[in-house]
CHARMM-style PDB file with segment names, atoms N, HN, CA, C and O in Angstrom:
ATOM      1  N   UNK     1      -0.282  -6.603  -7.142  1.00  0.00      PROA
ATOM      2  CA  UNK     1       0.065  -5.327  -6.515  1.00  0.00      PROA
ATOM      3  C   UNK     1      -1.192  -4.618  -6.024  1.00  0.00      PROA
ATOM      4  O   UNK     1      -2.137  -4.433  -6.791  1.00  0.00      PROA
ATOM      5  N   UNK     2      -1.212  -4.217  -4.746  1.00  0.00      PROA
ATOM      6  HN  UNK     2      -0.445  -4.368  -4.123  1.00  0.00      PROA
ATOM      7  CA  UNK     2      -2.002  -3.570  -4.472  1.00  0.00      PROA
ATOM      8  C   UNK     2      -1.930  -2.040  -4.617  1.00  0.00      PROA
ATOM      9  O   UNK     2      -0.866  -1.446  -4.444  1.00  0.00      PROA
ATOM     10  N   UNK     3      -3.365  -1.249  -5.018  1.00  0.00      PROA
ATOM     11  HN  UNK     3      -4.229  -1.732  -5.159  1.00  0.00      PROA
ATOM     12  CA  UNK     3      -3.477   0.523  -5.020  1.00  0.00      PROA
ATOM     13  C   UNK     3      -4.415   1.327  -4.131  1.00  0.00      PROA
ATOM     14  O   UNK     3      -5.584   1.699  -4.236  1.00  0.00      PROA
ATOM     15  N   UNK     4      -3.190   1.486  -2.961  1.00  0.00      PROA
ATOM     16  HN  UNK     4      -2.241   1.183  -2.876  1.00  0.00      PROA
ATOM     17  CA  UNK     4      -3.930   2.152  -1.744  1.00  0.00      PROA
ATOM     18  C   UNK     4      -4.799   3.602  -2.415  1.00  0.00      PROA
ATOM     19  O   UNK     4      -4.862   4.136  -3.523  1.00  0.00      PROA
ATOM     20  N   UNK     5      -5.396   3.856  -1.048  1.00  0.00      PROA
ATOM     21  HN  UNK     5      -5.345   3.423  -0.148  1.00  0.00      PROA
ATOM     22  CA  UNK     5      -6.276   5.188  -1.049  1.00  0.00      PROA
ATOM     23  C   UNK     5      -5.518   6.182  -1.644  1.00  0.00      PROA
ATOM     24  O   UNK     5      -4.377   6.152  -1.181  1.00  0.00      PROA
ATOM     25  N   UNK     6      -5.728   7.405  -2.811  1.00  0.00      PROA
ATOM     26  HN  UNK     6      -6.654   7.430  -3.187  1.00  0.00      PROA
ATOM     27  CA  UNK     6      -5.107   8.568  -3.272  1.00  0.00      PROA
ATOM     28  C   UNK     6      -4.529   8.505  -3.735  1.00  0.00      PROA
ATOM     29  O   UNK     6      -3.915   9.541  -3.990  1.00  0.00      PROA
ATOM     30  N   UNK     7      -4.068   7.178  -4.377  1.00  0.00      PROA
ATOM     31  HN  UNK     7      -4.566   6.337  -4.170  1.00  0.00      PROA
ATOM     32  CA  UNK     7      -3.150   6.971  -5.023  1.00  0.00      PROA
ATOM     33  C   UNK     7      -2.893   7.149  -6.512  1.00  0.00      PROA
ATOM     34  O   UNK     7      -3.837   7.885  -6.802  1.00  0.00      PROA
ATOM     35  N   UNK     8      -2.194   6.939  -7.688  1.00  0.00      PROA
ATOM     36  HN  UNK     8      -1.428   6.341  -7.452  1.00  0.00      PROA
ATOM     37  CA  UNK     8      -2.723   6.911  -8.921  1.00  0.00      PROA
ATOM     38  C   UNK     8      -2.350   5.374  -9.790  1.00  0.00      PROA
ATOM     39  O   UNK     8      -2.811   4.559 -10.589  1.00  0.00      PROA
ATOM     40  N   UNK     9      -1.205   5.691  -8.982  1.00  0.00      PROA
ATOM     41  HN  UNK     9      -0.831   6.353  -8.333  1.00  0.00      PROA
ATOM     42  CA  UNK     9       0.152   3.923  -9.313  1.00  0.00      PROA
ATOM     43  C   UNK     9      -0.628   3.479  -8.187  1.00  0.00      PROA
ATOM     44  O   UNK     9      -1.195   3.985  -7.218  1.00  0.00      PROA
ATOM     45  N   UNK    10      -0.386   2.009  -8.828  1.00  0.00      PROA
ATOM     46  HN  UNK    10       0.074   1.598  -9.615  1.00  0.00      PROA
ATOM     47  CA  UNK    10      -0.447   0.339  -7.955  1.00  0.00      PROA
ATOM     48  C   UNK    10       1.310   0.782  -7.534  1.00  0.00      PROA
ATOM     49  O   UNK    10       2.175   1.363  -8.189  1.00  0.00      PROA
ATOM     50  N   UNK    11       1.305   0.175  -6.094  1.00  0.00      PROA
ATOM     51  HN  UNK    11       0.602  -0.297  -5.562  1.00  0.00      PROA
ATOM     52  CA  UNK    11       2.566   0.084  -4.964  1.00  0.00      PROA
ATOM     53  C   UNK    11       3.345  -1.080  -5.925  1.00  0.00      PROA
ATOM     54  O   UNK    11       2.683  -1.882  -6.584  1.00  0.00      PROA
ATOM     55  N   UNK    12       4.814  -1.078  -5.927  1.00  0.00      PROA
ATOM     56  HN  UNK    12       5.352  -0.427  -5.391  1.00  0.00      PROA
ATOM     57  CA  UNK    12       6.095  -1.560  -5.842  1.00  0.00      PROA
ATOM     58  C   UNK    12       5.439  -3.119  -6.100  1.00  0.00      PROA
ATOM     59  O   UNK    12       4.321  -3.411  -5.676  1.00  0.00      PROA
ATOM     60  N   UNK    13       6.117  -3.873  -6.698  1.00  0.00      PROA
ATOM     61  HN  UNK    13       7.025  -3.636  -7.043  1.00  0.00      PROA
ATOM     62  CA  UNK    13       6.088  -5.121  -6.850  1.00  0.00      PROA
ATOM     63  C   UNK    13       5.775  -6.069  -5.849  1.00  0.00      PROA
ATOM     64  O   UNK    13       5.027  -7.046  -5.882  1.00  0.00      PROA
ATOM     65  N   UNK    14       6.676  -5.474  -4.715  1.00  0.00      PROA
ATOM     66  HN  UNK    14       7.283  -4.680  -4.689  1.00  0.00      PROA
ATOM     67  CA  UNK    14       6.781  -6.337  -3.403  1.00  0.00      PROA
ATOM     68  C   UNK    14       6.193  -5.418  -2.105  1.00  0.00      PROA
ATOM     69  O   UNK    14       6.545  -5.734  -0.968  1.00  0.00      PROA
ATOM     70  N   UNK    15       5.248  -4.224  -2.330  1.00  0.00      PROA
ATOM     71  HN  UNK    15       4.963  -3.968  -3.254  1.00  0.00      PROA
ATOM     72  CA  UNK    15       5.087  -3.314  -1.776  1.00  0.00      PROA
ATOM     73  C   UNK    15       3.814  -3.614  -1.459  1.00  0.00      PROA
ATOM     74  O   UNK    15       3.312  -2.662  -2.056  1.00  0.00      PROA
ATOM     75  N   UNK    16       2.855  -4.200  -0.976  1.00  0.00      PROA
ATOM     76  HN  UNK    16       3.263  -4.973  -0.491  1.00  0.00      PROA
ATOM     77  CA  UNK    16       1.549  -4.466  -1.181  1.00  0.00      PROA
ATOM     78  C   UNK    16       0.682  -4.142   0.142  1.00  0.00      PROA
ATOM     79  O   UNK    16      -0.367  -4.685   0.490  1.00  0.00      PROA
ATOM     80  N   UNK    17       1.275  -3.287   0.676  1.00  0.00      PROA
ATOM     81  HN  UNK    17       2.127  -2.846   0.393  1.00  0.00      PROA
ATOM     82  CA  UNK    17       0.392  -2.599   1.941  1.00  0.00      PROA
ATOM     83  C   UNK    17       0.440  -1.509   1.626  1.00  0.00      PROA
ATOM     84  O   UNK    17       1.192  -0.994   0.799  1.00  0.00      PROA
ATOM     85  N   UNK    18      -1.116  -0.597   2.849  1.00  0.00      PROA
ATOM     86  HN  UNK    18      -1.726  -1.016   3.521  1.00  0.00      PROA
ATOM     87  CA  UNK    18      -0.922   0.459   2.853  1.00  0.00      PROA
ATOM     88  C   UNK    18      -1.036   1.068   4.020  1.00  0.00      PROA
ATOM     89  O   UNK    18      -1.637   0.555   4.963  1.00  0.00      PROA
ATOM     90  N   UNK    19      -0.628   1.899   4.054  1.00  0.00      PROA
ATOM     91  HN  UNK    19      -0.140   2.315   3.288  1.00  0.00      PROA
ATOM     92  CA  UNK    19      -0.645   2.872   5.673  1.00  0.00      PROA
ATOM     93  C   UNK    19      -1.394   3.578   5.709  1.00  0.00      PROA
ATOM     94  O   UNK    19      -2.161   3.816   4.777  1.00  0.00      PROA
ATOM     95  N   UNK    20      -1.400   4.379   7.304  1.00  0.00      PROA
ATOM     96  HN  UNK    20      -0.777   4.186   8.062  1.00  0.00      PROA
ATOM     97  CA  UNK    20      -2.590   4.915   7.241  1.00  0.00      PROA
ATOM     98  C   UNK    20      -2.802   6.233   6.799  1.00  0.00      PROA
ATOM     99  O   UNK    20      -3.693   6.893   7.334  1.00  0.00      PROA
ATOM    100  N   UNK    21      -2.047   6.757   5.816  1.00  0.00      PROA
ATOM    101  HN  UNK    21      -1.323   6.221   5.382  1.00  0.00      PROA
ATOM    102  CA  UNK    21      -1.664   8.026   5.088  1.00  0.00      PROA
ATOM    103  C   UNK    21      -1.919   7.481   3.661  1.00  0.00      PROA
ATOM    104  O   UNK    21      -1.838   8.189   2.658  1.00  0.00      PROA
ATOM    105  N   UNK    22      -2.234   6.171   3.653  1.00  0.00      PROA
ATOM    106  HN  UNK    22      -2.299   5.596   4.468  1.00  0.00      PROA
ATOM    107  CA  UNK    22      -2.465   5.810   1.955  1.00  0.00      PROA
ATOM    108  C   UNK    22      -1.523   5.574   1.423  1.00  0.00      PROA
ATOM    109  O   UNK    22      -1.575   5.514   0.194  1.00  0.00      PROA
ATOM    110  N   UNK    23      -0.171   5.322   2.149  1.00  0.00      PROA
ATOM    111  HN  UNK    23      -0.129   5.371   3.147  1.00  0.00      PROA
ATOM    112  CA  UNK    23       0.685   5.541   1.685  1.00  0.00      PROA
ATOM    113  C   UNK    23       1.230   3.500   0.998  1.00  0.00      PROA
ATOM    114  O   UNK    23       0.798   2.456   1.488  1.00  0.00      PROA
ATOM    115  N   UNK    24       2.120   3.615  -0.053  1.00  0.00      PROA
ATOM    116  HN  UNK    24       2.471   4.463  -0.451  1.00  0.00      PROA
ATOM    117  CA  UNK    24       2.638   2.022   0.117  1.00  0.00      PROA
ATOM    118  C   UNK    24       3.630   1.848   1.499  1.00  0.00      PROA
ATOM    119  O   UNK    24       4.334   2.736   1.979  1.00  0.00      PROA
ATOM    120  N   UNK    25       3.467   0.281   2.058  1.00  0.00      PROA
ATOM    121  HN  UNK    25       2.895  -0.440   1.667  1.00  0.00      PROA
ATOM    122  CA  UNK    25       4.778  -0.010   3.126  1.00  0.00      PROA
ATOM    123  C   UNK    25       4.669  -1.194   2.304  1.00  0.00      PROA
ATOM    124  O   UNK    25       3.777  -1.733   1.648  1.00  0.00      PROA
ATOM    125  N   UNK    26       6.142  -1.457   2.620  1.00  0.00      PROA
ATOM    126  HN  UNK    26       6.866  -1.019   3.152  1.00  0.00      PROA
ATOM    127  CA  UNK    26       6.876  -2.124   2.817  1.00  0.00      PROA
ATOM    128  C   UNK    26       7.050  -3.222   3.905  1.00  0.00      PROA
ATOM    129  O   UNK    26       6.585  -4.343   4.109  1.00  0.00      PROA
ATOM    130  N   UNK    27       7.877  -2.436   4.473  1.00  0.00      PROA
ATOM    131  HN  UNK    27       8.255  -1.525   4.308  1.00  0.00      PROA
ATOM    132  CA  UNK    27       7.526  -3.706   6.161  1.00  0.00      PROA
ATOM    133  C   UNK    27       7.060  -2.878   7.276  1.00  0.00      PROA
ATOM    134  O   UNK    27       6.825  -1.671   7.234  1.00  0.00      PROA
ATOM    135  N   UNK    28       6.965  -3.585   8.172  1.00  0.00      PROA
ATOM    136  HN  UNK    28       7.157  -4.566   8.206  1.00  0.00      PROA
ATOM    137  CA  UNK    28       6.063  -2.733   9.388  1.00  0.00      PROA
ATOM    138  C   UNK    28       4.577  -3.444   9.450  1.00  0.00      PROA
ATOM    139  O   UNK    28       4.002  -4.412   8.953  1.00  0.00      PROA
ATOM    140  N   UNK    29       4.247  -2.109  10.583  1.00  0.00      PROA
ATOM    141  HN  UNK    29       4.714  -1.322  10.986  1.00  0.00      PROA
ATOM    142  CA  UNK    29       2.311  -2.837  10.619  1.00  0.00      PROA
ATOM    143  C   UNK    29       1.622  -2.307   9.388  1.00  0.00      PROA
ATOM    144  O   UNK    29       2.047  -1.256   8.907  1.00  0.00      PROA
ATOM    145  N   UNK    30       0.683  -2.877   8.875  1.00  0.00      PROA
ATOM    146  HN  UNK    30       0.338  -3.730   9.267  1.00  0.00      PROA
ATOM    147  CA  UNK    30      -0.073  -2.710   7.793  1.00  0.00      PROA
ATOM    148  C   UNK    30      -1.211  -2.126   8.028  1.00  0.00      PROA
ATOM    149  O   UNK    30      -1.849  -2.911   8.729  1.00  0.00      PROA
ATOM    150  N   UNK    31      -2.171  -0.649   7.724  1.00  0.00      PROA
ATOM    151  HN  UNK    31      -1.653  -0.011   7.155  1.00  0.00      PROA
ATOM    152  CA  UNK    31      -3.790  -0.544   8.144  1.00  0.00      PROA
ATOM    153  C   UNK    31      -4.156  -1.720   7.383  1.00  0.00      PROA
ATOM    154  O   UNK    31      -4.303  -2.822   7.912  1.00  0.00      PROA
ATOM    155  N   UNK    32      -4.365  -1.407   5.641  1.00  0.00      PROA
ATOM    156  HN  UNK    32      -4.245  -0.512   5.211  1.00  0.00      PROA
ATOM    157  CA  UNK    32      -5.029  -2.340   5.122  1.00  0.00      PROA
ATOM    158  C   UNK    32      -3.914  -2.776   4.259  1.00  0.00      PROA
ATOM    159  O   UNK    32      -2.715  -2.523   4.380  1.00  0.00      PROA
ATOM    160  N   UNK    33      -4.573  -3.532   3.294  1.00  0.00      PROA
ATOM    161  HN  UNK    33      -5.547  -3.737   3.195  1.00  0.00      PROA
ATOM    162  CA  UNK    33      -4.037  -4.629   2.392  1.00  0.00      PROA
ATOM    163  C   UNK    33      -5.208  -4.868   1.043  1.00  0.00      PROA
ATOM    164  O   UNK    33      -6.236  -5.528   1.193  1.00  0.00      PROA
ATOM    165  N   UNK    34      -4.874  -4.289  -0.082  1.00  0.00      PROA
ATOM    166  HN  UNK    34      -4.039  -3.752  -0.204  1.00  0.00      PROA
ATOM    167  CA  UNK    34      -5.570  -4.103  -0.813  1.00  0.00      PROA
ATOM    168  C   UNK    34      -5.417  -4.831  -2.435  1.00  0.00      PROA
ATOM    169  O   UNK    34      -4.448  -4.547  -3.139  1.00  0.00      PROA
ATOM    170  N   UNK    35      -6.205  -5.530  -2.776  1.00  0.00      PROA
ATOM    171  HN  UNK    35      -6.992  -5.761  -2.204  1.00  0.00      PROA
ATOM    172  CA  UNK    35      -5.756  -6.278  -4.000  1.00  0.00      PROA
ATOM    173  C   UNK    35      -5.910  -5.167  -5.311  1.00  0.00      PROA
ATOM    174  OT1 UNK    35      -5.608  -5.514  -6.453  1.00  0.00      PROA
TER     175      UNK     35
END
């Protein structure tokens, strides 16, 4: 699982992107991708 920027939790099991708000995605375009 990845833990985008500002975050405090590691993203969703299957959630392993982040946007460009730091936020977790799901599907869609990805900024980054963070282990």
């Amino acid at each position: 699982t990845a833990t985008c920027a500002g975050q405090d939790k590691p993203c969703q099991k299957h959630c392993d992107c982040c946007g460009p708000k730091g936020e977790c995605v799901c599907e869609g375009p990805c900024i980054c991708r963070q282990g």
